[in-house]
MITOR-934146 format. One record per residue (C-alpha): residue in one letter; y, x negated, z. Coordinates in steps of 0.1 Angstrom, whole numbers, padded with zeros to 4 digits, always signed. Layout:
# MITOR-934146
aYXZ...
//
This chain:
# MITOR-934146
x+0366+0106-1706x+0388+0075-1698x+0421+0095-1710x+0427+0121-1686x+0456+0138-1707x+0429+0142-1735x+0402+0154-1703x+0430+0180-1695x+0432+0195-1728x+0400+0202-1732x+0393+0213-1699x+0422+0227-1681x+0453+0234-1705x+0463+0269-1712x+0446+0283-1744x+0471+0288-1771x+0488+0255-1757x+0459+0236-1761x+0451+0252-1798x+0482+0243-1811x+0486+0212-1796x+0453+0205-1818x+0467+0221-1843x+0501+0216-1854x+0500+0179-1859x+0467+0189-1879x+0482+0217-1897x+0516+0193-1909x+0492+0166-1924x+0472+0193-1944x+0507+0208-1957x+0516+0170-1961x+0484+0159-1986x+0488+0192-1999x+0527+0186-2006x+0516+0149-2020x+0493+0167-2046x+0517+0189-2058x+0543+0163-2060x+0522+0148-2085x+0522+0182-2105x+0556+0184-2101x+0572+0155-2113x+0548+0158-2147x+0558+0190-2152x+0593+0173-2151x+0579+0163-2186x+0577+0200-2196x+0544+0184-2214x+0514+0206-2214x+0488+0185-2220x+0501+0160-2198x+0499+0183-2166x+0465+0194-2176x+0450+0162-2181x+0464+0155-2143x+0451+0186-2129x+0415+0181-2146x+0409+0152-2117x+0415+0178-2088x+0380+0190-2082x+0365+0152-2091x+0393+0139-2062x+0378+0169-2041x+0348+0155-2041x+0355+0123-2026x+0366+0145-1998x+0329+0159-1996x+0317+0124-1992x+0343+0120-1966x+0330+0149-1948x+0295+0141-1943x+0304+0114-1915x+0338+0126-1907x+0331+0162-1898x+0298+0158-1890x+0305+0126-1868x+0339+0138-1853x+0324+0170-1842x+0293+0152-1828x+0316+0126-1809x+0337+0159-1795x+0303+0179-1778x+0292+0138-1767x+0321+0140-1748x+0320+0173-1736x+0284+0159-1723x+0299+0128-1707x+0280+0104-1731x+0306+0078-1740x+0282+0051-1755x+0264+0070-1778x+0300+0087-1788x+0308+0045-1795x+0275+0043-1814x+0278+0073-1836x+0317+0064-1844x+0305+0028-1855x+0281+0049-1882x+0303+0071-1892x+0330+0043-1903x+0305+0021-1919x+0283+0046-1938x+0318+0060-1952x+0330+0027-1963x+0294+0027-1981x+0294+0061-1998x+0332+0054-2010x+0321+0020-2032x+0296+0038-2044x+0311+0073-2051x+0337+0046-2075x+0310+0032-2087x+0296+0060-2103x+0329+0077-2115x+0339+0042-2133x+0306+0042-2150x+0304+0077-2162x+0342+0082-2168x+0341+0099-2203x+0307+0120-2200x+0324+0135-2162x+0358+0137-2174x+0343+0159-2204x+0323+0177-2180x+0348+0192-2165x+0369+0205-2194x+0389+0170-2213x+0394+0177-2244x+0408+0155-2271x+0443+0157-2262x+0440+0155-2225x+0415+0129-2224x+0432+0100-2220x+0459+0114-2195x+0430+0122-2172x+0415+0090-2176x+0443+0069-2165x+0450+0093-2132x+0409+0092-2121x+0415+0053-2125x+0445+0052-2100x+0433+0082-2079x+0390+0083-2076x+0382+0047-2090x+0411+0019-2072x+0415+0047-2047x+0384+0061-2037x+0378+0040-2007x+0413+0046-1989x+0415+0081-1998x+0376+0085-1981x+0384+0064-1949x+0416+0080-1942x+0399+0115-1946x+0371+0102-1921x+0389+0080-1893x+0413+0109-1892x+0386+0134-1884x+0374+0103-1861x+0407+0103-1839x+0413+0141-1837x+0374+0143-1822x+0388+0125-1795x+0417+0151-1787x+0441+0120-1805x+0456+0150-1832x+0492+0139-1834x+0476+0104-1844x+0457+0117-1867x+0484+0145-1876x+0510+0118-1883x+0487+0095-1899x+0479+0115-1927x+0516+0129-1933x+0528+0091-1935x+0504+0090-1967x+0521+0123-1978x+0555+0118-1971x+0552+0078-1991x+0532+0091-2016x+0565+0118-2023x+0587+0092-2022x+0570+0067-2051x+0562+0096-2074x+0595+0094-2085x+0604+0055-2089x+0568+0052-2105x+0572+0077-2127x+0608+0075-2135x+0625+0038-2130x+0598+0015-2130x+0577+0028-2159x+0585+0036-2192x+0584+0072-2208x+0552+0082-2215x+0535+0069-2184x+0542+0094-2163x+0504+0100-2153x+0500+0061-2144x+0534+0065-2120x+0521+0094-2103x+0486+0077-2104x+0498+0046-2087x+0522+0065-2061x+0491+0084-2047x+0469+0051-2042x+0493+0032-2028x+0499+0060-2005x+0461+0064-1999x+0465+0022-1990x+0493+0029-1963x+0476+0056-1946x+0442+0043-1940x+0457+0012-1932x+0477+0028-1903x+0446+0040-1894x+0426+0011-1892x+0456-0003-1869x+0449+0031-1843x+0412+0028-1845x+0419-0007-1826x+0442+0006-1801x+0420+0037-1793x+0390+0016-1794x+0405+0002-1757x+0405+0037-1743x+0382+0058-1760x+0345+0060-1776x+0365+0054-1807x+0351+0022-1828x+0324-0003-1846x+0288-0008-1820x+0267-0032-1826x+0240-0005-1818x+0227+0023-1840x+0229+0062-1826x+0199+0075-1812x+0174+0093-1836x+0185+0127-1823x+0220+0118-1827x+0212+0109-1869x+0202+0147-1871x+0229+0158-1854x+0254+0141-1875x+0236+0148-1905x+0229+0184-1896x+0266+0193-1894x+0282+0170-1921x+0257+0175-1947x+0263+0211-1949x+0299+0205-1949x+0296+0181-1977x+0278+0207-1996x+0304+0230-1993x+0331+0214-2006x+0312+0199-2034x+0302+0235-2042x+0340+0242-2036x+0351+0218-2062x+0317+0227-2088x+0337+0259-2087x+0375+0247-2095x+0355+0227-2127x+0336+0255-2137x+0373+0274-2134x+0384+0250-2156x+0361+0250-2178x+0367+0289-2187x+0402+0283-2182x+0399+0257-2214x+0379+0278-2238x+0411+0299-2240x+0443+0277-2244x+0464+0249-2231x+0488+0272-2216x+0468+0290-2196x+0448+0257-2186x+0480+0242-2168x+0489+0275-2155x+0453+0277-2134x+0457+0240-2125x+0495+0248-2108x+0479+0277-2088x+0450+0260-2079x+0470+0239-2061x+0494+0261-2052x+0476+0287-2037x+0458+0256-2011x+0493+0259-1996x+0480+0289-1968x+0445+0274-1975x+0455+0240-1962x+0477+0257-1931x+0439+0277-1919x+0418+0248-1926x+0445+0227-1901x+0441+0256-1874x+0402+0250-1881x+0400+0212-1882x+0424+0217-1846x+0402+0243-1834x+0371+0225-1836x+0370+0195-1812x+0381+0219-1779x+0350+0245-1796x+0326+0213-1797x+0331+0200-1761x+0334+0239-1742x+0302+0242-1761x+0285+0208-1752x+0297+0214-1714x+0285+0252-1713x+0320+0264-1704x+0313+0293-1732x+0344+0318-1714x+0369+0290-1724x+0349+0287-1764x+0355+0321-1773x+0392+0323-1758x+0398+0291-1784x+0380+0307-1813x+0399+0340-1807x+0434+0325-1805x+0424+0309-1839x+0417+0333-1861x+0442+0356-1846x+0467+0324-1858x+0451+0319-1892x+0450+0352-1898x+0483+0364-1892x+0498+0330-1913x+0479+0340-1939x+0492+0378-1946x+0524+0360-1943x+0517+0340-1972x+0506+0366-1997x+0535+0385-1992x+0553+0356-2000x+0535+0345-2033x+0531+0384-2043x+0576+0385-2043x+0581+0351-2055x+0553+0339-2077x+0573+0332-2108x+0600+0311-2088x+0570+0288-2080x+0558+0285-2113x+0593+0273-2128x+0595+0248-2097x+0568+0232-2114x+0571+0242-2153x+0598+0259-2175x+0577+0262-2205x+0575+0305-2203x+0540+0311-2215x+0525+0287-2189x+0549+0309-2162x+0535+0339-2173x+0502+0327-2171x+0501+0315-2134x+0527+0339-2126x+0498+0364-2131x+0471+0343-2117x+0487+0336-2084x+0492+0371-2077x+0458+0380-2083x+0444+0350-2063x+0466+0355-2032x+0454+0381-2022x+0419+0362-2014x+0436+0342-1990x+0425+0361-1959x+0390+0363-1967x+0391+0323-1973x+0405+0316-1941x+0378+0338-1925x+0350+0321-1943x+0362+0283-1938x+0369+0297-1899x+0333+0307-1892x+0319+0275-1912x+0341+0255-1882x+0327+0276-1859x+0292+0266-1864x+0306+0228-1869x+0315+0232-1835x+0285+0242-1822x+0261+0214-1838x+0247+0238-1864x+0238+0232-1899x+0213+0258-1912x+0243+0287-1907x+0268+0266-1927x+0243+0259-1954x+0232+0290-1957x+0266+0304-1962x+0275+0278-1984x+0249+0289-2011x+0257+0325-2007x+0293+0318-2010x+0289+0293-2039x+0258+0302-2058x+0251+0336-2053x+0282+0351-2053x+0313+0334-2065x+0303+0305-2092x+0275+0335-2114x+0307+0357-2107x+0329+0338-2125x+0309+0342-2157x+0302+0378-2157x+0340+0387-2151x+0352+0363-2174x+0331+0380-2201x+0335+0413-2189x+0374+0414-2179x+0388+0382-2197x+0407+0351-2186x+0420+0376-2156x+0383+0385-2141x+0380+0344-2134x+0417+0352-2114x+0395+0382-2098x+0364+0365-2090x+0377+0348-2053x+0391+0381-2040x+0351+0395-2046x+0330+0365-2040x+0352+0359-2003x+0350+0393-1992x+0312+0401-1994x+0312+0363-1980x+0335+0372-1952x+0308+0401-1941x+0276+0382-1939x+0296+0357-1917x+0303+0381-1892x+0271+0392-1891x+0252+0358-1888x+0281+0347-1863x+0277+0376-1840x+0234+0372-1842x+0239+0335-1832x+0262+0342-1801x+0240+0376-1788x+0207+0353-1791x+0226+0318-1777x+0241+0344-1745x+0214+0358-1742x+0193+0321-1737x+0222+0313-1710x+0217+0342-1689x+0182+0332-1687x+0183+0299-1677x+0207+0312-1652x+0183+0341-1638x+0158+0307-1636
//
């Protein structure tokens, strides 16, 4: 590698150093997006309107899903790019960057494309009714239509810079977006629009937001371009390169599109029982990504130094890193239940006064917090495999987590327990998730060893 600061981390700095050099910057633009998307929630609860804040909240799993089409070149590209590196093959790193940017830009027009064109039958889909039709309608417009293609490049060419060991770039990068987007809610919503367009205020703060960001981004991709693999070829990657890319960010596409198939069927449930209740799951859906967020930074850190040990066989310094992060996520997150399990109803009135909506997500943030461990766990071994170039792991956890377990769960404890069993159904489906992780993880290290001391005995 040209940079030999970024050489060192990788190589030579001290474990926990180099993990949370990775991961703080990563872990403050997660809290950042995640702060963004609240402040959204936030300022139209300000309205104390029901409908209103569920008609915004409806668009949460249809804006996660942009973020799925992110990850198939972002993750799958940034942690190819990382183990390139970590294999001292800096043009095909330049070649698989220059795909990953253009085939993003691609899927991002058409991923608008398709929501535009099948706005009402997708908006009902996932749970619009009559009332809240029209306020989810104007927020997809601002947020998944106009902003679909800065929301997706800024997702990617951040994943692009931190692959390169670049993670207070891409740390800072993303929080810009955040902290702007916090800033214009307000004015939007408030000064420059009149009442009753609260939605479009909030709408309009997070694209223009989403505009700033990637266009800082675009500005960094230049600069790094002169010193790293970073940037557009004129070449395609090399076959092999295709399935690597594709092997790792297709399964990670999967997963959050599974991930957000699950917040709509959530939904769903939520709105066969009442309005209340509905914008009570939507604040502690978003809510509870607040420790969520914070592991999936440690992971998104953790992944590039995993990726180019791995790639350069230095496996001794690989498990040092993975243990050091899950000992971090872990411990943040057993901070965090303790803190929604005392102050849960505080949070709900930061967003809402209206008291049956409090007591509502009052009870359902309780319940769901305590899933927070086991989620960490399971996104942690998902990075893991990122790291190493696999796909088949990934995907096959993915369907277990998703299909098997958590989404057919959802149904039989709503109908068996009530509105609480869809509260109950993470805690269950994350747990018995957690387990088969473990297991596959440890298989795939005692079979990958155990190739190593081979070739060495050869």
């Amino acid at each position: 590698m040209e940079n030999v600061k970024n050489k060192a981390l990788f190589e030579q700095m001290r474990v926990p150093k180099a993990v949370l050099t990775m991961a703080v910057p990563t872990v403050i633009g997660q809290l950042i997006v995640l702060i963004y998307n609240m402040a959204d929630t936030y300022f139209i609860g300000k309205t104390n309107d029901p409908m209103m804040v569920a008609g915004a909240s409806l668009i949460l799993p249809l804006f996660n899903i942009s973020l799925s089409a992110a990850s198939l070149a972002g993750v799958g590209g940034g942690a190819l790019i990382s183990r390139l590196l970590g294999e001292h093959r800096l043009s095909e790193a330049k070649r698989v960057s220059g795909f990953s940017i253009l085939f993003s830009a691609l899927i991002s027009l058409l991923f608008s494309l398709v929501v535009l064109t099948f706005m009402r039958p997708l908006l009902y889909a996932i749970g619009a009714k009559q009332e809240t039709y029209a306020y989810a309608k104007t927020y997809a417009m601002c947020v998944v239509v106009l902003g679909g293609l800065p929301t997706i490049m800024t997702n990617v060419l951040s994943n692009l810079v931190r692959s390169v060991g670049e993670s207070g770039r891409a740390g800072f990068g993303v929080t810009l977006g955040g902290l702007i987007n916090i800033a214009l809610d307000p004015l939007f919503m408030f000064v420059l629009l009149p009442d009753g367009k609260e939605i479009l205020g909030a709408g309009l703060a997070t694209f223009l937001s989403n505009v700033i960001s990637c266009t800082y981004f675009v500005v960094q991709l230049a600069r790094l371009s002169k010193t790293t693999p970073l940037g557009l070829s004129k070449a395609l990657p090399e076959r092999a390169s295709f399935v690597k890319l594709f092997a790792v960010g297709g399964p990670a596409a999967l997963a959050t599109l599974l991930f957000d198939i699950d917040y709509m069927v959530i939904d769903k449930l939520v709105a066969g029982y009442n309005h209340y209740a509905m914008a009570a799951m939507g604040i502690v859906l978003k809510v509870e990504r607040l420790p969520l967020n914070v592991g999936i930074g440690i992971c998104q850190g953790m992944v590039p130094i995993i990726a180019y040990n791995f790639a350069a066989k230095n496996y001794d310094r690989m498990r040092k890193v993975s243990r050091f992060s899950m000992l971090l996520g872990v411990g943040c997150a057993i901070f965090s239940i303790a803190l929604y399990e005392i102050f849960a109803p505080g949070i709900l009135r930061l967003f809402i006064k209206n008291s049956r909506t409090v007591s509502y997500g009052t009870n359902f943030l309780r319940i769901r917090c305590v899933a927070t461990l086991f989620m960490f766990l399971s996104f942690y071994h998902v990075h893991l495999f990122n790291g190493y170039g696999r796909g088949r792991e990934p995907i096959v956890l993915a369907l277990i987590r998703w299909l098997a377990l958590n989404i057919p769960m959802l149904f039989i404890l709503n109908r068996l327990l009530g509105i609480y069993g869809i509260a109950w159904t993470q805690l269950i489906a994350d747990a018995l998730t957690v387990l088969i992780s473990v297991m596959i993880h440890r298989r795939f290290l005692k079979q990958k060893l155990a190739v190593v001391s081979s070739d060495k005995m050869l």
